[in-house]
C-alpha angles and dihedrals in degrees: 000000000000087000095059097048090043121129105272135170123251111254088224127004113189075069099067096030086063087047092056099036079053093051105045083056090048091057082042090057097034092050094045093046091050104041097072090056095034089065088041089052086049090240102120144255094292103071120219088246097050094047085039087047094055094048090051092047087057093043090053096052099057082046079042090054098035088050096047096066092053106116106237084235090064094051094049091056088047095049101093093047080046089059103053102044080069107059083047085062097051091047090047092056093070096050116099118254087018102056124069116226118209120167094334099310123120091205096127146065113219098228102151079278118056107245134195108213086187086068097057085040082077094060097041087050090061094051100040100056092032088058092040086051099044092036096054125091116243117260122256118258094207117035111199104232116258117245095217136026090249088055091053089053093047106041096029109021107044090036088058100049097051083057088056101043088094095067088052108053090040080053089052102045087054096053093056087048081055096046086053067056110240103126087168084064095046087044082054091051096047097049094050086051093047085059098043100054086045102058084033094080097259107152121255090237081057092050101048092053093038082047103049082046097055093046092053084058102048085050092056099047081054099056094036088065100046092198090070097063086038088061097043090050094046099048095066088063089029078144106064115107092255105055100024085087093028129044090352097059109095086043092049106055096038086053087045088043105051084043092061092051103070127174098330105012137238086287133264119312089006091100115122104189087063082070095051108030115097091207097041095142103033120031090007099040085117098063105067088046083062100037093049102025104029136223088310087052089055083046096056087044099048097038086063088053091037085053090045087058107039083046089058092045089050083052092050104056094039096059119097088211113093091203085043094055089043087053102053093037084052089062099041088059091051096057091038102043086042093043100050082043096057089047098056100042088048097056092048095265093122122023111258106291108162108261111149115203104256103261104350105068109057141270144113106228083043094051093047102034083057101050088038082061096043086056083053096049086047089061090039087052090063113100116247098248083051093062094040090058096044100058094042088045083054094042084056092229086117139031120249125256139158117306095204097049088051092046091047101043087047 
């Protein structure tokens, strides 16, 4: 136990410190879009999300610095029961007594603390299908030709099935995220996956069919619910006198805000959506950085995202682990994906789908499940020699020495 906690140096730092730099602004933001409805709620100049969001981000960084110490190897064994402790959470939401209700979604666990399973889906999701697709043999080129029609199910088909198994339960965990329902998360979830299984080797015959599937079924979960159509189609005339006040609204003012805003913004604290907007410190947190601090204030938002993800990419193609590289290109493509979404929702592109910017709207599963993942990506960012020599240096079986001098001599 003292050897796990034990002082050890961060496998790469930049990362981190973009972790932290993202989430400071997020408590700024956070703190700037509550206050004004904080006061009016008589509840002080301290708003409940900020004061939640500070909690969380402590709570993240002792998961952050236990996490961190994990050897990759050990995630990669636990990736499957990690998996499936996850499609236990988003069952248990909808059970009575479990489950937390909220305006007719079924999103949370009522553990003392309310918990979104979704949010730590994300994280599952990454594992589960890095570790299937390191983990697989490669396909023959050439398959000798079954002499009976029992020996081709047996030697093609099921084969072929098991290799396919992955697709399907990412497909139904994010049918139950969309049954909560959340359909932006299990978007999310499914993207992360698509990527995934595309730099993971599967074969493009694989991904077209895997691809026309999933989009059947996106299109299904669209037309079962029909608000959500209604919403697509009304968003292209958001403007016209019925629906500017009704279903436009959100997108409205964010759009007229962040106008407003123009290259440096009205100044801090003078922004007036953050009175109006429902979702001023989680889906439309965005909104107040343009309106008060302009066009350069989002750049200076986005280009620390932009620098997390390209960080994580960079990671990715430098590591000599295959389940490693899937790992780190897995959260690269959650910030990113989760980042460009928010954007555009944000300056009227999509219609509003509740996608938070990754640490800087709030909310507590987010914020951990994010700095749990980070951990991760610390450990994933370790050379494989490294890893090698740690655990054996811990196993007693060798003595320790630098990790850097042995990566670097090999």
């Amino acid at each position: 136990m003292r050897k796990f906690f034990a002082r050890r140096k961060l496998a790469d730092g930049l990362l981190y410190q973009l972790a932290i730099v993202s989430s400071v602004l997020g408590l700024l933001f956070i703190l700037d879009s509550g206050y004004a409805r904080s006061i009016h709620n008589q509840r002080g100049l301290l708003p409940k999300e900020f004061v939640n969001q500070l909690l969380f981000l402590a709570a993240g960084l002792v998961v952050f610095a236990i996490v961190r110490r994990i050897p990759i190897s050990s995630w990669l064994k636990t990736s499957k029961a990690l998996w499936f402790l996850t499609f236990v959470a988003l069952v248990m939401v909808m059970v009575p007594g479990i489950g937390y209700e909220m305006n007719g979604a079924h999103r949370w666990l009522n553990l003392g603390l309310k918990v979104q399973p979704a949010e730590f889906a994300k994280v599952a999701v990454i594992l589960y299908v890095a570790g299937a697709l390191a983990t697989r043999k490669a396909w023959p080129k050439v398959v000798p030709k079954p002499s009976s029609k029992a020996l081709y199910l047996d030697s093609v088909v099921i084969p072929k099935l098991k290799r396919f198994l992955p697709a399907v339960w990412v497909a139904i965990a994010a049918a139950l995220i969309a049954l909560e329902p959340d359909l932006g998360t299990a978007a999310v979830v499914g993207v992360v996956a698509w990527v995934l299984f595309a730099v993971g080797g599967v074969s493009w015959k694989s991904m077209v069919w895997g691809t026309a599937i999933a989009l059947v079924g996106c299109v299904g979960f669209l037309f079962a619910e029909p608000y959500r159509i209604e919403r697509i189609v009304n968003h292209f005339h958001r403007y016209n006198a019925r629906f500017i006040d009704d279903v436009g609204f959100q997108t409205v003012r964010s759009e007229l805000a962040m106008a407003s805003g123009g290259l440096f913004g009205v100044s801090p604290g003078a922004g007036a959506a953050k009175h109006v907007l429902p979702a001023a410190t989680t889906d439309f947190a965005s909104t107040t950085i343009g309106e008060e601090f302009g066009l350069a204030g989002w750049l200076v938002v986005a280009g620390v995202l932009a620098a997390l993800t390209w960080r994580l990419f960079w990671l990715a193609q430098r590591s000599n682990d295959k389940f490693s590289s899937l790992v780190l290109a897995g959260a690269a493509t959650w910030i990113g994906v989760q980042t460009i979404t928010n954007l555009v929702m944000a300056n009227g592109t999509l219609p509003p789908i509740g996608i938070p910017i990754p640490f800087i709207s709030s909310g507590g599963s987010s914020l951990v499940a994010l700095w749990a993942l980070i951990g991760i990506c610390q450990s994933a960012a370790v050379p494989k020699l490294a890893v090698v020599e740690e655990e054996a240096h811990e196993s007693g079986s060798h003595r320790w020495r630098d990790r850097r001098s042995r990566v670097s001599s090999a």
